[in-house]
N, C-alpha and C positions, 0 to 999 in steps of 0.2 A: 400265696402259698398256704395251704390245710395248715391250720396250726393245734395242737394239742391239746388241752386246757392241764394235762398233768407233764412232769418231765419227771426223771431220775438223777438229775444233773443238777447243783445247787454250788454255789459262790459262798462262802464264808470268811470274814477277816477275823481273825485272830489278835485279839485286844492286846496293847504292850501300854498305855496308860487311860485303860477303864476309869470311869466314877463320873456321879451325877453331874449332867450340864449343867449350869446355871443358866445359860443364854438358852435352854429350851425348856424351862422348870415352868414360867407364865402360861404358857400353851398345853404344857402336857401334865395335867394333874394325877397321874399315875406314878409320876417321880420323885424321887427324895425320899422314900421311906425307910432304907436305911440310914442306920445310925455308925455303920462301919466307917473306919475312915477311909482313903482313899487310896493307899497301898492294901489295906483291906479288899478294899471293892476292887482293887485288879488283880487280886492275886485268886480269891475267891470267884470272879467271873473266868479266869484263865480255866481256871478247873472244872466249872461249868461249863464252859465253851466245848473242852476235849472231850468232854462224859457224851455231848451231842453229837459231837461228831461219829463218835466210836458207834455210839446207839444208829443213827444212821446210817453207816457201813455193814455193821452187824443185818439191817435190813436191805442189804443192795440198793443201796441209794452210793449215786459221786458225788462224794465233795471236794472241792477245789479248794481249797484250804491257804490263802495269802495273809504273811503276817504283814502286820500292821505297822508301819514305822515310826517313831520315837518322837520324830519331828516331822512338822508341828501338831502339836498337841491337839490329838483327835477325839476325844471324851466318846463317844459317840460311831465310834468308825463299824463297832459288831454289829451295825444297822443296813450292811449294803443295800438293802433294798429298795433304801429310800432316796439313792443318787445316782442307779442303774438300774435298766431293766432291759432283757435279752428278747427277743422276737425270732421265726421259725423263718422269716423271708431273710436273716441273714443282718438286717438294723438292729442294733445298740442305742438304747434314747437314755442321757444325760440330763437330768433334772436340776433345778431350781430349788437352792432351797433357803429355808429363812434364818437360821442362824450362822453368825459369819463363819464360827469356827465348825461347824460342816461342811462348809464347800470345799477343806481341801482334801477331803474321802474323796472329792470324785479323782482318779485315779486312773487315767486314759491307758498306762503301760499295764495296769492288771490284766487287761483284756488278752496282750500276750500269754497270760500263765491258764487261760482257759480250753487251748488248743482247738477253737472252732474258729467256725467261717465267719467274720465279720464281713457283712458287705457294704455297711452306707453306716457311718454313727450323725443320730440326729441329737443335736445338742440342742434343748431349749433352756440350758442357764442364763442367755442371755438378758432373760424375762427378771431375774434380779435385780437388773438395770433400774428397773422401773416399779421395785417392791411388790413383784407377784412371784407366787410360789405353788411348786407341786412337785409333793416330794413321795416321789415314785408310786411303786405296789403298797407304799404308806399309805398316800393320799387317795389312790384309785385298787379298785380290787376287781381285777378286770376279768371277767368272760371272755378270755382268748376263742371259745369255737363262734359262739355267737358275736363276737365282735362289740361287747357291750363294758364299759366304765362306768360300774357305781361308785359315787364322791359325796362323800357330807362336806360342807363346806367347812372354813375353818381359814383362822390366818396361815394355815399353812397348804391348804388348797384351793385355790382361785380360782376363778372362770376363764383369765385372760390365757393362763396356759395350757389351763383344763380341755380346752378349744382346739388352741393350737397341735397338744396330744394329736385331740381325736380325728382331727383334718390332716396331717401328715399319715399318722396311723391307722385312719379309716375306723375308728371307733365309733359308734353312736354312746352316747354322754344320759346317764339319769344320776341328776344332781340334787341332791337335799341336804337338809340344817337335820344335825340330829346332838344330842345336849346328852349332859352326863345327869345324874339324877338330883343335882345341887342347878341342874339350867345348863348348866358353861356348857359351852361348845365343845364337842368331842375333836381330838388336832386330828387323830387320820381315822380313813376308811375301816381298814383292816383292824383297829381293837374293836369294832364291832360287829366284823361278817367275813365269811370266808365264804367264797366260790368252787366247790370241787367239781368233779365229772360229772354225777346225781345228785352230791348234799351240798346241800346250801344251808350256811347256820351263820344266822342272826339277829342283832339283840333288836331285835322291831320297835318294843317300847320306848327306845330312845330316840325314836324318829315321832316329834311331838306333834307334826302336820296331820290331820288323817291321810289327806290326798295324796301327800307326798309319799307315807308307807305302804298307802293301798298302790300306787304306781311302783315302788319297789318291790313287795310281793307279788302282784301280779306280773312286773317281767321277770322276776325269777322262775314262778311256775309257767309262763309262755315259754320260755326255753326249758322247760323240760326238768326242772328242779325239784327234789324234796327238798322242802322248806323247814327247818329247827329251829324254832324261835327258844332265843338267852333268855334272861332275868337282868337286871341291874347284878345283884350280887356277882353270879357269873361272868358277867361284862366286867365289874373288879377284878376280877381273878383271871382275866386275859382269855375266858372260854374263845371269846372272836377270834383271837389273834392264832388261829391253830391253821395250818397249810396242807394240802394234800397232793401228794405225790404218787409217782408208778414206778416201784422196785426195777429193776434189771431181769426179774424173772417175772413182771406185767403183774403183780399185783398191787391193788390201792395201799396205800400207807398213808393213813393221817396225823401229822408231826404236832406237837402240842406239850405243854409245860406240865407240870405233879401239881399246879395249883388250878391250871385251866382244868384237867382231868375231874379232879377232885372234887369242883363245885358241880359238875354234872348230877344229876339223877341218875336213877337205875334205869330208867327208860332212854334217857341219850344215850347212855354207854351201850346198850342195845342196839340204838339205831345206828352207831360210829361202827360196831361191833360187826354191825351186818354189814354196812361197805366195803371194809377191809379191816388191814392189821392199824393198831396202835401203838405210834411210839412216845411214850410220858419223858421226859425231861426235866429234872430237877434242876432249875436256873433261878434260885427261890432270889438270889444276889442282882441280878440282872434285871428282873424284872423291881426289884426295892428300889433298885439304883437308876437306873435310867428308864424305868418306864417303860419299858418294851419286853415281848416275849419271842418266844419259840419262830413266830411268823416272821417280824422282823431282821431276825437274823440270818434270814435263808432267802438270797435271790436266785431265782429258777432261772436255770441256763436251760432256752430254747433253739439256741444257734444252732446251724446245721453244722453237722462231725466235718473237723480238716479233713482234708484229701490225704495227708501228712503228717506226722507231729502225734503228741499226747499230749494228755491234761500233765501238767506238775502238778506237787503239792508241795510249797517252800513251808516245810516246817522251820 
């Protein structure tokens, strides 16, 4: 089935006890810089959380909005994206991932509160077994029209599942090493690039191979892409990690944080400008604390609409 590369429809959980992992701080050096403590960090993510949502609505965007339960302790859970991801033929794919206390986000009964069509859920957690991992629209930033999975590798993206993806899902796979500006391996795809309709924006520099970025650039502009290359500073500040969406009345909306915004030039906010509308997001807590931004938090519901039924929203 045609599938869209934008949706209007987005999955969000709703934090009940936020604050930094420790079992994902190794991997993800964008974490821990707050100094809040930890009812701090949930109570301040809580209010960040609502301010996006609202801003999101405000622009015809759905959000499906599931709180998050109490138990067991999911630090971590405002990440849906990185333990689900929704597809236009009607599959739901269940990810692998590398910290124990993630895997009980994957959350099989949510699916109920999204009121579409599930037809087949493909589960590759089982790849855990054997300490490989791929953790969702994190690890992969996929090219839904052209059928293409970009993936930096990374202990929390692997080839063995990476594979398995793109052979059930019919993906073709362009896989590179790409380092933050101290070397270290970057943990997911998405803090460095984002796939839209026309703009494609990513931090190229961090991809230290030539070959391998000249084969990333060149499939992006073969599919049909403007190309916006980040900075390091910018790739600090979560520019990558921004998503692009199509409102309810069909126009582009590209979602992004007050700090991704911010490290821009006047020349990107130009080119973002010309795509469509802008929605900034002050999540300045979330991003301190867990290392993730704007992008992260929002997985795209591509499931085809029930016959029956509505979306909930369990506030």
């Amino acid at each position: 089935m045609p599938e869209s590369q934008l949706t209007s429809t987005v999955l969000m959980i709703r934090p009940v006890r936020f604050e930094s992992n420790p079992l994902t701080a190794e991997s993800n050096r964008f974490q821990g810089r707050s100094q809040a403590l930890p009812e701090q960090q949930q109570e301040r993510a809580r209010q960040e959380f609502d301010g996006l949502v609202a801003q999101l609505r405000e622009n015809d965007i759905d959000v499906v909005v599931v709180e998050d339960t109490p138990e067991p302790h999911k630090p971590d859970s405002i990440f849906p994206n990185n333990w689900v991801s929704f597809h236009a033929d009607g599959r739901v794919v269940l990810y692998p991932m590398e910290a124990t206390n993630r895997r009980a986000e994957r959350r099989p009964e949510i699916l109920d509160d999204i009121g579409c069509q599930v037809r087949e859920i493909v589960d590759l957690s089982q790849h855990e077994a054997d300490g490989n991992y791929l953790e969702g629209t994190g690890s992969m930033v996929l090219d839904r029209v052209n059928r293409v999975a970009y993936a930096c590798l990374s202990s929390r993206t692997q080839l063995v599942p990476l594979g398995d993806f793109a052979q059930r899902m019919g993906y073709e796979v362009v896989a590179f090493e790409a380092v933050d500006r101290d070397g270290i391996a970057i943990y997911h795809t998405n803090v460095l690039m984002n796939v839209g309709e026309e703009l494609a924006v990513i931090c190229d520099e961090a991809i230290p191979r030539n070959e391998q970025r000249s084969a990333v650039l060149q499939r992006l502009r073969e599919t049909g892409h403007d190309v916006m290359s980040l900075n390091y500073d910018q790739l600090d500040s979560f520019a990558g990690n921004m998503l692009e969406l199509r409102s309810n009345k069909g126009e582009r909306v590209l979602a992004m944080s007050r700090a991704a915004f911010e490290s821009l030039d006047d020349a990107q906010r130009e080119r973002i400008a010309r795509n469509g509308k802008t929605i900034v997001a002050n999540i300045d807590t979330i991003e301190a604390s867990a290392g993730g931004s704007v992008r992260c938090m929002l997985a795209e519901v591509h499931l085809p609409a029930a016959a029956q039924g509505t979306r909930r929203d369990r506030q």
